[in-house]
C-alpha positions as CSV (number, residue, x, y, z in Angstrom):
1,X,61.4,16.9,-14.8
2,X,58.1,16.9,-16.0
3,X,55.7,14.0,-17.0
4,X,54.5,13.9,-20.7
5,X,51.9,11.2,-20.5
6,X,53.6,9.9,-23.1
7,X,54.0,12.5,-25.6
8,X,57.5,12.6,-28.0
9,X,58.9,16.1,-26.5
10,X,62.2,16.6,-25.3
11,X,62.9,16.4,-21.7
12,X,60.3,13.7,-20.8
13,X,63.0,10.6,-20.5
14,X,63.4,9.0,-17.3
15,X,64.9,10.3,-14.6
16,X,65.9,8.4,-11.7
17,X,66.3,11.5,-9.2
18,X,62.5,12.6,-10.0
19,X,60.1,9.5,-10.2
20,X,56.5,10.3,-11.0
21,X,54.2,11.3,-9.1
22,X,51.7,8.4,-7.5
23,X,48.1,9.3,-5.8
24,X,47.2,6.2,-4.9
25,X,49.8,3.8,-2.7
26,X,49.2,-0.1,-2.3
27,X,48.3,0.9,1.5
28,X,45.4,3.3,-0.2
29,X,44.2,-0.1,-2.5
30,X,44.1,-2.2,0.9
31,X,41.8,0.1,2.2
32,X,39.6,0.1,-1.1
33,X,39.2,-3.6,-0.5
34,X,38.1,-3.0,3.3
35,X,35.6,-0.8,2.2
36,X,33.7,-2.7,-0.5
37,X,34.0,-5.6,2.1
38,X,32.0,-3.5,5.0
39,X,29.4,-1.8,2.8
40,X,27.0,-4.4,1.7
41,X,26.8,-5.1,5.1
42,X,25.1,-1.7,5.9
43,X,22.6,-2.0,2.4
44,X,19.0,-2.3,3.4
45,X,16.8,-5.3,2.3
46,X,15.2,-2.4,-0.1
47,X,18.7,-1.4,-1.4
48,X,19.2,-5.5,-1.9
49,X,15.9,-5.4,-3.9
50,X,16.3,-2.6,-6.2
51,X,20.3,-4.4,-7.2
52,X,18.0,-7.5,-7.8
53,X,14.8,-5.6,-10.1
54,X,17.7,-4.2,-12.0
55,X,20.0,-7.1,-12.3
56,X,23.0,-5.7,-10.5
57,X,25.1,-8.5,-8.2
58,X,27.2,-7.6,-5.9
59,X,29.5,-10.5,-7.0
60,X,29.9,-8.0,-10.5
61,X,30.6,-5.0,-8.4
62,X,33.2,-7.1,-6.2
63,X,35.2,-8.1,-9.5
64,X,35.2,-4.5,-10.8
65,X,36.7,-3.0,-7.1
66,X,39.0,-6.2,-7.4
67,X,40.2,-5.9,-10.9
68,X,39.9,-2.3,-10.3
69,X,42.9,-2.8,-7.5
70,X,45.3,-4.1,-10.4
71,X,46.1,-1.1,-12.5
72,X,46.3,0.6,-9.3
73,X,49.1,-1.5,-8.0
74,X,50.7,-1.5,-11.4
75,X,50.7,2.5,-11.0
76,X,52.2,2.0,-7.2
77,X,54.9,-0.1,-8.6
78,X,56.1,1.6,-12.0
79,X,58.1,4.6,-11.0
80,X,60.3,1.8,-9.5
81,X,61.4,0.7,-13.1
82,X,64.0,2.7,-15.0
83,X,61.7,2.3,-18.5
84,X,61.1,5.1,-20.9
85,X,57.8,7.0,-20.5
86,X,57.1,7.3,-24.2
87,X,54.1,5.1,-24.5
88,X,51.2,6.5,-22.4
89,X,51.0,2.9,-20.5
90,X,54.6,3.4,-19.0
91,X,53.4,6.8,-16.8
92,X,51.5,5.8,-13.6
93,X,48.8,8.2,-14.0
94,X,47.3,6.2,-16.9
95,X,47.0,3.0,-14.8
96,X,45.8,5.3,-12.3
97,X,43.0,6.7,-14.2
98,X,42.1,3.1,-15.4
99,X,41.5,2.1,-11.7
100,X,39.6,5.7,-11.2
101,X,37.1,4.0,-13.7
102,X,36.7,0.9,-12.5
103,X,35.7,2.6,-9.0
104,X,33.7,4.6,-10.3
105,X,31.3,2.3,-11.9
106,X,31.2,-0.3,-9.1
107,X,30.1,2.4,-6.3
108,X,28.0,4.0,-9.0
109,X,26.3,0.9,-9.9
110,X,26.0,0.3,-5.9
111,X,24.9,3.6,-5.1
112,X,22.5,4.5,-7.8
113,X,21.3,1.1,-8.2
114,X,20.3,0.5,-4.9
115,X,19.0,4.4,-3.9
116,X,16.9,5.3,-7.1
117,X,13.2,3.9,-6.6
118,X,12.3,1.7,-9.0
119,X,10.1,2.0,-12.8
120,X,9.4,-1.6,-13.9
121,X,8.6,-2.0,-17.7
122,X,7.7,-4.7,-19.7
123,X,9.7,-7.6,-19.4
124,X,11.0,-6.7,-15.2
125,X,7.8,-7.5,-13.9
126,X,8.8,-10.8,-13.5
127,X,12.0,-9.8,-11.5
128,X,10.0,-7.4,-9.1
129,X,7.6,-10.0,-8.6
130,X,10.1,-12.3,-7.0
131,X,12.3,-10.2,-5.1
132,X,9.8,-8.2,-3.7
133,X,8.1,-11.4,-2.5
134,X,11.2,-12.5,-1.2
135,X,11.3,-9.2,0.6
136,X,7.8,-9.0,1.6
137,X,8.4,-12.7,3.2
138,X,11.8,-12.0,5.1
139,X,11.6,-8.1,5.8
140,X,10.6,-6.8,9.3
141,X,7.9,-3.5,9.2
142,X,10.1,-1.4,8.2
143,X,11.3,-2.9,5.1
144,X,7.6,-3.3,4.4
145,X,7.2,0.5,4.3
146,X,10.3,0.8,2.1
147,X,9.0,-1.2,-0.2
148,X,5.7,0.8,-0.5
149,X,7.4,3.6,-1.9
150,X,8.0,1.5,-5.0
151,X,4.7,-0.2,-5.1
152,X,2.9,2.6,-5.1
153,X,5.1,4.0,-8.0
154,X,4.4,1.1,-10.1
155,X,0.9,0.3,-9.3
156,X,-1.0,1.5,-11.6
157,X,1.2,-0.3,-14.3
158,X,0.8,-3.6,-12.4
159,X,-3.2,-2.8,-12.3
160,X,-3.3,-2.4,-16.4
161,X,-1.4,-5.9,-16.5
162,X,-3.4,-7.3,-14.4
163,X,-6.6,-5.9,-16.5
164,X,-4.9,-7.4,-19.7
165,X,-5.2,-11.1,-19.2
166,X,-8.2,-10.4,-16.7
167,X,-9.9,-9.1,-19.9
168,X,-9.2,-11.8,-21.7
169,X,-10.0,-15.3,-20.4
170,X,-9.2,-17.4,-23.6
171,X,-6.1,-16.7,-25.9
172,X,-6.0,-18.4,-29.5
173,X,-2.8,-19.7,-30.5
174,X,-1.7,-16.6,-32.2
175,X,-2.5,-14.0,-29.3
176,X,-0.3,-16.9,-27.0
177,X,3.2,-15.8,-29.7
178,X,1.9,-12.6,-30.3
179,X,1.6,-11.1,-26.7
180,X,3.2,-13.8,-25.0
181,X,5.4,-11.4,-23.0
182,X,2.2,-9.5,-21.4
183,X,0.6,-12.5,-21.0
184,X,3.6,-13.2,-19.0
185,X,3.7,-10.1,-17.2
186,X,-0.2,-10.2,-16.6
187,X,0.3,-13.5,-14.9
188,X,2.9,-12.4,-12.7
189,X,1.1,-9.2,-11.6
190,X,-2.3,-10.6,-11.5
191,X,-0.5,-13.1,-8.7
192,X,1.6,-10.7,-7.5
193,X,-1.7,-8.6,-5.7
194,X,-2.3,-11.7,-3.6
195,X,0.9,-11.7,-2.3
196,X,0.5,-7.9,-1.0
197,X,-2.6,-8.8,0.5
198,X,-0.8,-10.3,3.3
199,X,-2.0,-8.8,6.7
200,X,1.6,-8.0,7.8
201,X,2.0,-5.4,4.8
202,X,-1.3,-3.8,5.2
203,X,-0.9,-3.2,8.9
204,X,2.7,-2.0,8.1
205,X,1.2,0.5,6.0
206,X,-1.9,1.6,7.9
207,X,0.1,2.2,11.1
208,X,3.6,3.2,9.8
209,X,2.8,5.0,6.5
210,X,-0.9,5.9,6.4
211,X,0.2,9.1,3.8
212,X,1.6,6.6,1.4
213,X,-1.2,3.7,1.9
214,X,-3.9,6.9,1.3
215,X,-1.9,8.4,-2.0
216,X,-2.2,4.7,-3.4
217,X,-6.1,4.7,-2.8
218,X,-6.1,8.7,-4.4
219,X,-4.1,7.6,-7.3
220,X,-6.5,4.3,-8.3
221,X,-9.3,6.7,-7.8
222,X,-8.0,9.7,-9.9
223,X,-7.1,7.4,-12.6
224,X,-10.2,5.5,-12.5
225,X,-7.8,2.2,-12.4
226,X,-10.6,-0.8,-11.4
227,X,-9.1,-4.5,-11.2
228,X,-10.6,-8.2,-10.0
229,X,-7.7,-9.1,-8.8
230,X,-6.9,-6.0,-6.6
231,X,-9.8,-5.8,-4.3
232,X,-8.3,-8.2,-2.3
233,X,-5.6,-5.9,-0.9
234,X,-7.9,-2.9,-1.0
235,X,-10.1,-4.9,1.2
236,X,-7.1,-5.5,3.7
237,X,-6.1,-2.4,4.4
238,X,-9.7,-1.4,4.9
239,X,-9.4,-4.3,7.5
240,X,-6.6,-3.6,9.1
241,X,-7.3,0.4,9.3
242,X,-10.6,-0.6,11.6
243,X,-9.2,-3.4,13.7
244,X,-6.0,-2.2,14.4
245,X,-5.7,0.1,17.0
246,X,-2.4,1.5,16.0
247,X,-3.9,2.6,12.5
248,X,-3.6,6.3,11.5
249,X,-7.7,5.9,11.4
250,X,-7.7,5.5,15.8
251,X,-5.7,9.2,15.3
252,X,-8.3,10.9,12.6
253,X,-11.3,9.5,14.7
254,X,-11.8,10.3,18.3
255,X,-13.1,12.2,21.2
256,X,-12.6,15.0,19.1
257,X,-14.0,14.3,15.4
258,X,-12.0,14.2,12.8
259,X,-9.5,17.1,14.2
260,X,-7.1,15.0,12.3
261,X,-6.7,15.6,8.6
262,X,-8.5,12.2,7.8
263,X,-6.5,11.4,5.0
264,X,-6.6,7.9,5.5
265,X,-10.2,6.9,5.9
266,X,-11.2,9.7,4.0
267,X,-9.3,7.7,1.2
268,X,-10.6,4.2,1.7
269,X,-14.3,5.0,2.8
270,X,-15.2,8.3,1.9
271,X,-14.6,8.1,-2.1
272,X,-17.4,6.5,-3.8
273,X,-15.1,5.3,-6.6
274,X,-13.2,3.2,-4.3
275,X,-16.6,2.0,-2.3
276,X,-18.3,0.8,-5.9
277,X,-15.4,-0.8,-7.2
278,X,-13.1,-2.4,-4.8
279,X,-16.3,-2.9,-1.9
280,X,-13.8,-2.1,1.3
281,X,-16.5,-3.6,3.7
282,X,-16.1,-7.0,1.9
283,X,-14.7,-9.9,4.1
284,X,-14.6,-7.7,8.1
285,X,-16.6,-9.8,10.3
286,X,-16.0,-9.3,13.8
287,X,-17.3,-12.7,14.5
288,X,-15.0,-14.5,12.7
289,X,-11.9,-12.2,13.9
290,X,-12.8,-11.7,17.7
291,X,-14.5,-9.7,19.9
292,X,-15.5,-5.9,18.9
293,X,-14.1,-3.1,21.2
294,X,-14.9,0.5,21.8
295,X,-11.5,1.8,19.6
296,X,-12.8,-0.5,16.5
297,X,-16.4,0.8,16.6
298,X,-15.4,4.2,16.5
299,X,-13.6,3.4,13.4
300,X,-16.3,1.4,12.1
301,X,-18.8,4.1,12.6
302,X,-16.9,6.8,11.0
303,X,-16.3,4.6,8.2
304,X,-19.7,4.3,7.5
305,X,-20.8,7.6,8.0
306,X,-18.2,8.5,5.4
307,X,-18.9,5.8,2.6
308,X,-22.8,6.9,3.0
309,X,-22.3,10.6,3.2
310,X,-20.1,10.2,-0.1
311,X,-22.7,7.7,-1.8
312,X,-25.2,10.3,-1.2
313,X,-22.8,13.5,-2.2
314,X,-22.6,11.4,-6.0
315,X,-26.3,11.0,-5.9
316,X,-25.8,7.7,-6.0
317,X,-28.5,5.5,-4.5
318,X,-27.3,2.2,-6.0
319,X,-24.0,1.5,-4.8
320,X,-23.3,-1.7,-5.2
321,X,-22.5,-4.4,-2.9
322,X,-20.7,-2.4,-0.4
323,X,-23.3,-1.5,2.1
324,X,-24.8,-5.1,1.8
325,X,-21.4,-6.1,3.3
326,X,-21.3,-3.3,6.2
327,X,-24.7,-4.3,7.1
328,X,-23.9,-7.8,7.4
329,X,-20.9,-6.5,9.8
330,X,-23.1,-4.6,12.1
331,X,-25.2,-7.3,12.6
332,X,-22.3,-9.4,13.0
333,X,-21.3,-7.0,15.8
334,X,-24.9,-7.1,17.5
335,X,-24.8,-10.8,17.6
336,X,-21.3,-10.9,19.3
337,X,-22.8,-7.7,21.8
338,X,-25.8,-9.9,22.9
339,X,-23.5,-13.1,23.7
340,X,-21.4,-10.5,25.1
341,X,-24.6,-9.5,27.6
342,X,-25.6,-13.0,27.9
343,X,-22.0,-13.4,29.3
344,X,-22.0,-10.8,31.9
345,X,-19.1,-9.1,29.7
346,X,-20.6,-6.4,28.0
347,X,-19.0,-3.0,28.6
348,X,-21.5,0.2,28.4
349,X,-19.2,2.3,26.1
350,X,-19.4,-0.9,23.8
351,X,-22.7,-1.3,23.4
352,X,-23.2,3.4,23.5
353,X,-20.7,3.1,20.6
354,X,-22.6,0.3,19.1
355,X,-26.1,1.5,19.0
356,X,-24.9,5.4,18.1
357,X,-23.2,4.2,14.8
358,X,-27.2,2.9,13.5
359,X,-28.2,6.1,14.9
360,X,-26.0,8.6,13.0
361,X,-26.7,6.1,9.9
362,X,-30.4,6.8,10.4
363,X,-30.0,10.6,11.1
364,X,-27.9,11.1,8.0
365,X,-30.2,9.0,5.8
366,X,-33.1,11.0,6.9
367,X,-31.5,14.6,6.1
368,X,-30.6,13.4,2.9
369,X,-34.3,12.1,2.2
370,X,-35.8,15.3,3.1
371,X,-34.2,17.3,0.6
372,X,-35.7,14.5,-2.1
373,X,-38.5,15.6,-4.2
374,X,-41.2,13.7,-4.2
375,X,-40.6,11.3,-7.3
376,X,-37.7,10.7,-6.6
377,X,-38.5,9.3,-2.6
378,X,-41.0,7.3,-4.7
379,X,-38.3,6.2,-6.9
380,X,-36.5,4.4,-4.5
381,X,-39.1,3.0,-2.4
382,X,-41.2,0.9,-5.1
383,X,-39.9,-2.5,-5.3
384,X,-38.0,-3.8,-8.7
385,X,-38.2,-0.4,-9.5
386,X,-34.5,0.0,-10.3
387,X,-33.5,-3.0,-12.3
388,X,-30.4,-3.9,-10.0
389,X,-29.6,-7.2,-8.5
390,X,-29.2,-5.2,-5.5
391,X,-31.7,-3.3,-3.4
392,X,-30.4,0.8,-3.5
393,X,-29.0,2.6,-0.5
394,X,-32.1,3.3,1.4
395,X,-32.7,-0.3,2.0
396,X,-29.3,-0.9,3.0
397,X,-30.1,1.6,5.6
398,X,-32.9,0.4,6.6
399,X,-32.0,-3.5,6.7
400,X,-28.9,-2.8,8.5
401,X,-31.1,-1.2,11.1
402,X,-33.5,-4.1,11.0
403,X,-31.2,-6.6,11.6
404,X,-29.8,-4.6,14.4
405,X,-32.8,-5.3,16.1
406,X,-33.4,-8.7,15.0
407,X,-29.7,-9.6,16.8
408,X,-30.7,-8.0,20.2
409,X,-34.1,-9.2,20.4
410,X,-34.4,-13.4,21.5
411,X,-32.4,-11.9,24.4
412,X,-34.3,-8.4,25.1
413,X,-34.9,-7.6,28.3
414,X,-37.0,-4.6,28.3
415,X,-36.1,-1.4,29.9
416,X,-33.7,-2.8,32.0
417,X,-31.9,-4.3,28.9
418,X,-28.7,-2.5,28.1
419,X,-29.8,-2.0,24.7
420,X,-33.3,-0.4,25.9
421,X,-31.9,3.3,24.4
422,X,-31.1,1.8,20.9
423,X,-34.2,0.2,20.5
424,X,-36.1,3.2,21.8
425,X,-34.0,5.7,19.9
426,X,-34.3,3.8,17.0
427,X,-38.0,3.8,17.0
428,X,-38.5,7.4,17.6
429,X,-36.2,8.6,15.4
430,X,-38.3,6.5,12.6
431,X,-41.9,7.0,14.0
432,X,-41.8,10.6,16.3
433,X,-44.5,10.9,18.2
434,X,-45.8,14.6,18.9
435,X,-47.8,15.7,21.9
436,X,-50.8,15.2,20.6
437,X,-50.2,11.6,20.0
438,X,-50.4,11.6,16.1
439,X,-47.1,10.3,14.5
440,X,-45.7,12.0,11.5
C-alpha cells in the first residue's frame, strides 16, 4: 500500500504487512555523528579563520548535525508503531526530510563558510583583525600564504580605513557618535598593517608566493592607494626580497639577466609610484642585519638599476626620499667590505659585485643625461634650484658614488687594493681621458 504523506485518500491507513519505506537507519545516524567528529580535524588554520571573520562556531554546527540526528531516529523508529498516517508527522519521510535540512545547513555552513575567501565590510574589520593575528601568530608558512589570498583581496579596503582616521588626527565630539564605527574600523586596520609587517609573513610571501606578494604591490599602484601606516610592510617585503636568498627576486636576477619574468622586483622597485610613496629602500642596512654576500648584491643591484631606470622613464628627477635611503645602503655595504678587507675575509665576487652595481648606476645616469637638452642639465645642477627638501636624482647618483669612495678610502691601498678597479673605473667613467690627454 502506498504512502500518502498524509493526505485523506482512501487506501493510505496502516498496514502492518507493508511498513514505510526508511532511507536513513539509526546505523546511517551513527555514522553522521563519526563524521562531523573527524572533519574539523582535517580544516586548515585558514578554513578556522574564515568560520571566525564570519561568525560561524563549530559548537553551532555540532548542535545542528546533533539535533539533526533526532528526527532521523524518530523516522528509524515510526514504521514500528501501528498509528494512522493521516497527519504528515506520522509518515517517516517527513522526519526524514527535517533531518535532510538540518544536514544540510551545518555542512553548508562548514563547507562554504570555511572555502569562500573572505570580503570584510564595515563593522568585520574588527573580527579579521583578530583572527588573522591569531593566525598570523600560530600558523606555520603555509598558512601564511593562505592567508594572503585574503589580504590581498581586502587590502585596498583596509588602506582607505587606514587613510580615514590617518586624515584626521582630532575628532570633535560629534564626528566621535557620528562615525564612531570607522573610527573603529580605522583603528583596527591602521594597527592591523603592523602586525603584517612581521618578517615571518613577508619572507612567507616573497619565497612561497611572489605572484600574489607582486599583484598586491600592482593593485596599490593601479589604484593609486598611498597610506602612512603601510609603508612599513611595503618596506619588509622589499627587505626580505634582497636578503633572502630563497626569494623569487634570486630566480629573476642572475647569471642570465632577468630571463625570469621579473614580476616581483619589477613590482616593488621598478614602479615609480610604489618608490615615491612607500620608499622600499627605507630601513635595509646591511650593517645592522649582517654581512653582505654575492646573492644579496645581485639583488641589490638590480633593484636599483630598476627604481632609477623607472624614475628616469617618468621623467622624474625628484623622487623623493628613496634613493637617499639606497645610497645610505651602499655605503653601508662599502663600510662592511673594507672591515671585511681589513679582516682578511673579503671574497673577490663580493667586492666585483659591489663596485659593478655603482658602475651600472653611473652608466645609466650618464645615457639618460645625454639625451637632456641643455636647460634642462642646467636645471638640475644649480643648487636650490628646485625648491625640494631633497636634492633630485642626479645627486643621489652622484653622492652614492661619493660615499662609495669615501668608505674604501682610510683603508686604500693603491693598485694592489682590491678595490683599485672601482676606483679607477669610477673615475674614468666620470673624467675619460682621450689620447691626446684632454678630458671631455
Amino acid at each position: 500500500m502506498p504512502s500518502c504523506l498524509g493526505l485523506s485518500l482512501e487506501g493510505c491507513a496502516y498496514d502492518p504487512a507493508n511498513t514505510a519505506i526508511v532511507y536513513f537507519t539509526l546505523g546511517d545516524v551513527v555514522a553522521a555523528l563519526g563524521v562531523t567528529l573527524i572533519v574539523p580535524q582535517f580544516l586548515k588554520p585558514i578554513y578556522l579563520f574564515r568560520l571566525k571573520v564570519r561568525r560561524i562556531s563549530l559548537i553551532a554546527i555540532y548542535g545542528l548535525v546533533f539535533v539533526g540526528t533526532l528526527p532521523i531516529a524518530i523516522a528509524a523508529l515510526l514504521p514500528q508503531f501501528p498509528i494512522p498516517r493521516v497527519a504528515i508527522i506520522g509518515h517517516p519521510l517527513f522526519w526524514e526530510f527535517v533531518g535532510i535540512i538540518l544536514f544540510v545547513t551545518a555542512y553548508g555552513s562548514l563547507a562554504f563558510g570555511s572555502l569562500a575567501p573572505i570580503t570584510i565590510r564595515a563593522g568585520t574589520v574588527e573580527r579579521f583583525v583578530r583572527a588573522g593575528a591569531a593566525l598570523l601568530e600560530e600558523g606555520n608558512e603555509r598558512d601564511c600564504v593562505d592567508f594572503a589570498g585574503d589580504l590581498a583581496r581586502n587590502l585596498p579596503f583596509l588602506i582607505r580605513l587606514a587613510n580615514f582616521i590617518e586624515e584626521r588626527r582630532e575628532f570633535s565630539a560629534f564626528m566621535l557618535f557620528r562615525y564612531r564605527g570607522m573610527i573603529k574600523d580605522g583603528r583596527y586596520a591602521a594597527s592591523f598593517f603592523g602586525i603584517i609587517s612581521d618578517h615571518k609573513f613577508c619572507a612567507a610571501l616573497v619565497t612561497s608566493s611572489p605572484w600574489l606578494a607582486a599583484d598586491i604591490m600592482n593593485a596599490l599602484a593601479r589604484k593609486r592607494l598611498s597610506s602612512r601606516h603601510a609603508e612599513r610592510f611595503v618596506q619588509e617585503l622589499a627587505l626580505q626580497t634582497i636578503l633572502l636568498d630563497q626569494s623569487m627576486m634570486s630566480r629573476e636576477v642572475g647569471y642570465g639577466g632577468f630571463s625570469v619574468a621579473p614580476v616581483l622586483s619589477e613590482s616593488l622597485f621598478g614602479d615609480h609610484f610604489i618608490a615615491r610613496t612607500y620608499t622600499p629602500f627605507a630601513g635595509i642596512l646591511f650593517g645592522s642585519l649582517g654581512a653582505p654576500t654575492r646573492a644579496m648584491m645581485m639583488r641589490l643591484n638590480a633593484a636599483a638599476e630598476l627604481s632609477l631606470q623607472a624614475a628616469f622613464g617618468e621623467g622624474s628627477y625628484w623622487p623623493g626620499p628613496n634613493f637617499f635611503h639606497l645610497q645610505d645602503i651602499y655605503e653601508s655595504v662599502f663600510r662592511e667590505l673594507s672591515e671585511m678587507k681589513r679582516a682578511n675575509s673579503l671574497e673577490s665576487g663580493l667586492s666585483i659585485e659591489a663596485t659593478s652595481g655603482v658602475a651600472t648606476l653611473i652608466k645609466i645616469t650618464r645615457k639618460h643625461l645625454a639625451t637632456l637638452p641643455a636647460d634642462r642639465i642646467y636645471d638640475l645642477y644649480q643648487s636650490n634650484a628646485d625648491g625640494y627638501d631633497h636634492g633630485n636624482i642626479i645627486e643621489a647618483v652622484a653622492e652614492l658614488t661619493y660615499k662609495s669612495l669615501e668608505a674604501i678610502a682610510n683603508s686604500f691601498e693603491g693598485v694592489s687594493d682590491p678595490f683599485w678597479s672601482h676606483v679607477h673605473g669610477t673615475l674614468h667613467d666620470l673624467f675619460p681621458f682621450y689620447e691626446n690627454g684632454t678630458c671631455q
